[in-house]
Steps between C-alpha positions, in 0.01 A plus 500: 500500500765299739285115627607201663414192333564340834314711711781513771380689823630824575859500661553655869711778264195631386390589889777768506613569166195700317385606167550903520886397676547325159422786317666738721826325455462443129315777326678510183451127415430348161706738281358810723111444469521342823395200733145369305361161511498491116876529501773265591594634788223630792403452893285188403762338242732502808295361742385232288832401451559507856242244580746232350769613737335478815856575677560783300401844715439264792744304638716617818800209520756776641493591866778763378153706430122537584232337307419833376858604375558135335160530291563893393946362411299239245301698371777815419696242382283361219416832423871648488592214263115588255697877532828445417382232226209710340469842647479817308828556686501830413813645598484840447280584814836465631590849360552723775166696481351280745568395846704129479204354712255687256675325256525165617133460633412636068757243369354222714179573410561412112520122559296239253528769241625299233387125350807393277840467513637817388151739522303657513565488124705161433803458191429156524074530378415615123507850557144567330449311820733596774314443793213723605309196484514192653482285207741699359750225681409185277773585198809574521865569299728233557701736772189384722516156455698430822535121439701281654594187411676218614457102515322510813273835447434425095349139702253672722441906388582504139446826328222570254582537136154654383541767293257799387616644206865650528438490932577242712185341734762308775627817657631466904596825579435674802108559576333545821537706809791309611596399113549174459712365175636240316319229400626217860315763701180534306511136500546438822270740606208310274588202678420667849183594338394135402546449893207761559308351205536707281634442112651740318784492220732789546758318275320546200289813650715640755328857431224329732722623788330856388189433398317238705304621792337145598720495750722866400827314394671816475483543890538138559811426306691781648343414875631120406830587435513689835390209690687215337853339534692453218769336611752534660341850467251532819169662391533903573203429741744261725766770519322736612299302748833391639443141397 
């Protein structure tokens, strides 16, 4: 079950944005068994990750629209990047038998389906493992490595080199709502997390991202990545805020 080591008070999004909405929107999540507080990805996941990112949801900084329409733009927008990143994305509702809206509202509907890179089933995981768990994420094949290395990032995020047996332990690939990958951004994301006090070490366990619920990384990473700059990239948040 999703907590908040922090104990953060609810955010203003929660005031507007409900549990059965969540659901409504996203009834296929976690590999189809759907939105569920003992999976990565639910209503109270989200809004625990939320609380960190009191902006996020919230904020109005454009007079271009209302309060109201610059809450509900945030809000599709972090959810049209969790659906075009890990949706079922099930194209073939697009087959003619349906009406195009029909099929649009279905195809919507299948977002936070998957939680690796390449699910629901993932090449990169030992395939007597391939992801209908969770934990299936902590080994890897080399393909899922996704280190990078360089003077500067070898310095500060340098990639584990555990081992277990013939699979790899320091694997970066995409995991998350909004996947995050390679080893700088799991980094970087631990060190936001040492700003909220709290320690983790997704270097040498960056499977963590999937399976810790204290607060429910899994939501958190992928809302962090949404809210935060990476220059000269503006955070997605900014852009669509008009800021």
């Amino acid at each position: 079950m999703p907590t908040d080591p922090n104990n953060l008070p609810p955010s203003a999004l929660e005031k507007w944005f409900t549990k059965e909405m969540f659901n409504d929107l996203f009834p296929f999540a976690n590999l189809g068994w759907g939105s569920h507080p003992c999976f990565p990805y639910s209503y109270e996941a989200f809004v625990i990750a939320a609380r960190y990112f009191p902006n996020f949801g919230t904020s109005s900084p454009s007079s271009i629209y209302t309060q109201t329409e610059n809450t509900r733009r945030d809000l599709a927008a972090f959810f049209a990047h969790a659906v075009q990143e890990t949706g079922e994305n099930n194209a073939g509702l697009y087959d003619g038998k349906r009406p195009l809206n029909d099929a649009a509202d279905c195809f919507y509907r299948g977002g936070f389906y998957n939680w690796f890179e390449g699910g629901p089933t993932s090449s990169f995981l030992d395939q007597n493992a391939p992801g209908y768990s969770p934990k299936d994420g902590d080994n890897c094949i080399a393909a899922g490595k996704y280190c990078a290395e360089s003077p500067e990032i070898t310095y500060f995020y340098p990639c584990s080199k555990n081992m277990s047996g013939q699979f790899f332990k320091g694997c970066y690939f995409g995991r998350g709502a909004i996947q995050i990958s390679y080893n700088y951004n799991y980094g970087q994301f631990m060190d936001y997390l040492k700003t909220r006090n709290i320690t983790v070490d997704l270097l040498n366990q960056p499977n963590l991202i999937m399976t810790k619920t204290d607060p429910p990384l899994a939501m958190l990473a992928s809302l962090w990545f949404y809210m935060t700059p990476q220059p000269p990239k503006p955070a997605m948040h900014d852009i669509v805020m008009g800021e």
